[in-house]
C-alpha positions, 0 to 999 in steps of 0.5 A: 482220885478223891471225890472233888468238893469245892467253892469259889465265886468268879466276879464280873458281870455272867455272860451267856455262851449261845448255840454255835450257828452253821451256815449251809455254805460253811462258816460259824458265828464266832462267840462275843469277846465279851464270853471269851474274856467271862469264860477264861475267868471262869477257868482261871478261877476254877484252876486256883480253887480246885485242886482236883484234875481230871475227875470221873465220875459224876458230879453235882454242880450248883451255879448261883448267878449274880445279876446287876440291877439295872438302874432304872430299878432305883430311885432318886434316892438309890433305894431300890424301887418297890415297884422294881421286879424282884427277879432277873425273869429276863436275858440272859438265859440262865441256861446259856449262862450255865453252858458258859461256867460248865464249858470254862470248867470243862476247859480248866481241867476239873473234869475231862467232859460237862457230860460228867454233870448229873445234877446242875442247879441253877439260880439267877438272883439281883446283887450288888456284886455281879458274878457266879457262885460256883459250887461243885461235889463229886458223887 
Protein backbone atom coordinates (compact mmCIF):
# COMPACT_ATOMS: atom_id res chain seq x y z
CA UNK A 1 0.00 0.00 0.00
CA UNK A 2 1.11 3.60 -0.76
CA UNK A 3 1.98 5.88 1.95
CA UNK A 4 -1.53 7.58 3.11
CA UNK A 5 -1.78 11.35 3.07
CA UNK A 6 -4.97 13.09 3.46
CA UNK A 7 -7.34 16.06 4.68
CA UNK A 8 -10.88 16.29 5.99
CA UNK A 9 -12.79 18.54 8.49
CA UNK A 10 -15.59 16.58 10.47
CA UNK A 11 -18.30 19.55 11.62
CA UNK A 12 -20.03 19.47 15.07
CA UNK A 13 -19.14 20.66 18.06
CA UNK A 14 -15.75 17.75 19.27
CA UNK A 15 -16.61 15.61 22.26
CA UNK A 16 -14.09 14.21 24.48
CA UNK A 17 -13.80 10.02 24.89
CA UNK A 18 -12.71 9.50 28.98
CA UNK A 19 -11.16 6.61 30.77
CA UNK A 20 -13.64 3.50 30.77
CA UNK A 21 -14.01 3.18 34.54
CA UNK A 22 -14.52 -0.56 36.05
CA UNK A 23 -16.01 -0.99 39.08
CA UNK A 24 -14.66 -3.81 41.57
CA UNK A 25 -17.95 -5.90 41.73
CA UNK A 26 -18.20 -5.87 37.44
CA UNK A 27 -19.84 -3.16 35.31
CA UNK A 28 -18.42 0.00 33.28
CA UNK A 29 -19.58 3.52 32.89
CA UNK A 30 -20.79 3.30 29.34
CA UNK A 31 -19.72 6.39 27.04
CA UNK A 32 -22.20 9.48 26.61
CA UNK A 33 -24.79 9.28 23.22
CA UNK A 34 -23.27 12.34 22.53
CA UNK A 35 -19.43 10.63 21.89
CA UNK A 36 -21.04 7.68 19.99
CA UNK A 37 -22.99 9.91 17.70
CA UNK A 38 -19.40 12.53 17.50
CA UNK A 39 -17.38 9.23 17.00
CA UNK A 40 -19.33 7.80 14.32
CA UNK A 41 -19.09 10.94 12.38
CA UNK A 42 -15.53 10.87 12.62
CA UNK A 43 -15.70 7.37 11.00
CA UNK A 44 -18.07 8.44 8.48
CA UNK A 45 -16.09 11.26 7.35
CA UNK A 46 -12.69 9.44 7.54
CA UNK A 47 -14.12 6.56 5.20
CA UNK A 48 -15.17 8.99 2.44
CA UNK A 49 -11.90 11.25 2.41
CA UNK A 50 -9.52 8.46 2.67
CA UNK A 51 -8.94 5.93 0.13
CA UNK A 52 -6.32 4.29 2.06
CA UNK A 53 -7.17 1.00 4.31
CA UNK A 54 -5.63 -0.80 6.56
CA UNK A 55 -2.08 1.03 6.49
CA UNK A 56 1.09 0.19 8.37
CA UNK A 57 3.45 1.56 9.11
CA UNK A 58 3.78 4.68 11.13
CA UNK A 59 1.99 7.58 10.82
CA UNK A 60 1.77 11.29 11.48
CA UNK A 61 -1.61 12.87 12.88
CA UNK A 62 -2.63 16.47 13.36
CA UNK A 63 -5.80 17.22 14.90
CA UNK A 64 -7.01 20.92 15.02
CA UNK A 65 -10.09 21.23 17.22
CA UNK A 66 -12.60 23.98 16.62
CA UNK A 67 -14.21 24.99 19.96
CA UNK A 68 -17.51 27.22 20.03
CA UNK A 69 -17.20 30.50 21.84
CA UNK A 70 -19.29 30.49 24.69
CA UNK A 71 -21.78 33.23 24.63
CA UNK A 72 -20.76 35.13 27.46
CA UNK A 73 -17.49 35.85 25.56
CA UNK A 74 -19.58 38.61 23.21
CA UNK A 75 -21.28 41.78 23.87
CA UNK A 76 -24.27 43.22 22.99
CA UNK A 77 -23.27 44.17 20.12
CA UNK A 78 -21.91 40.27 18.91
CA UNK A 79 -18.36 41.42 19.00
CA UNK A 80 -16.44 39.45 20.77
CA UNK A 81 -15.41 40.82 24.24
CA UNK A 82 -11.73 42.07 24.56
CA UNK A 83 -11.85 41.10 28.13
CA UNK A 84 -12.76 37.34 26.39
CA UNK A 85 -10.04 34.59 26.78
CA UNK A 86 -8.12 34.13 23.80
CA UNK A 87 -7.92 30.46 24.31
CA UNK A 88 -10.23 27.50 25.04
CA UNK A 89 -7.67 26.50 28.43
CA UNK A 90 -10.66 25.00 29.62
CA UNK A 91 -12.70 21.33 29.16
CA UNK A 92 -12.68 19.08 27.39
CA UNK A 93 -9.28 17.82 27.68
CA UNK A 94 -7.90 18.07 24.44
CA UNK A 95 -6.39 14.67 25.20
CA UNK A 96 -9.85 13.01 25.73
CA UNK A 97 -10.53 14.87 22.36
CA UNK A 98 -7.75 13.28 20.55
CA UNK A 99 -8.74 9.55 22.03
CA UNK A 100 -12.30 10.19 20.44
CA UNK A 101 -10.99 11.18 16.58
CA UNK A 102 -7.99 8.33 16.94
CA UNK A 103 -10.60 5.68 18.10
CA UNK A 104 -13.10 6.79 15.06
CA UNK A 105 -10.13 6.68 12.88
CA UNK A 106 -8.95 3.31 14.44
CA UNK A 107 -12.79 2.25 13.70
CA UNK A 108 -12.80 3.47 9.98
CA UNK A 109 -10.35 1.20 8.66
CA UNK A 110 -7.55 3.83 7.79
CA UNK A 111 -5.40 1.96 9.85
CA UNK A 112 -5.47 -1.47 11.82
CA UNK A 113 -4.44 0.19 15.49
CA UNK A 114 -3.78 4.23 16.91
CA UNK A 115 -0.88 2.41 18.30
CA UNK A 116 0.51 2.97 14.82
CA UNK A 117 0.42 7.05 15.64
CA UNK A 118 4.14 8.07 16.20
CA UNK A 119 3.55 11.77 15.86
CA UNK A 120 -0.32 13.46 16.97
CA UNK A 121 -0.16 17.24 17.26
CA UNK A 122 -2.75 18.63 19.11
CA UNK A 123 -4.69 22.08 18.84
CA UNK A 124 -7.77 23.51 20.40
CA UNK A 125 -8.41 26.94 19.24
CA UNK A 126 -12.34 29.55 19.52
CA UNK A 127 -14.08 29.42 15.81
CA UNK A 128 -17.17 30.03 14.64
CA UNK A 129 -17.62 26.76 12.95
CA UNK A 130 -17.19 24.07 15.62
CA UNK A 131 -15.35 20.68 14.67
CA UNK A 132 -11.97 18.75 13.97
CA UNK A 133 -9.57 19.25 11.45
CA UNK A 134 -8.05 16.27 10.47
CA UNK A 135 -4.86 15.77 8.72
CA UNK A 136 -3.11 12.42 8.61
CA UNK A 137 0.62 11.37 6.79
CA UNK A 138 2.00 7.94 6.63
CA UNK A 139 5.74 7.80 7.34
Amino acid sequence: MGKLSGAFFVPGDPKPKGSIRIFKHGGHIPDSGDMREWCHRVTEAAKVAIDDRGLEGGIAVVLRFAIRRPKAHYGKNGIVRPTAAQHPAKKPDIDKLARAVLDALTASGVWLDDSQVVRLECTKVYSQEPGVHVFLEGL
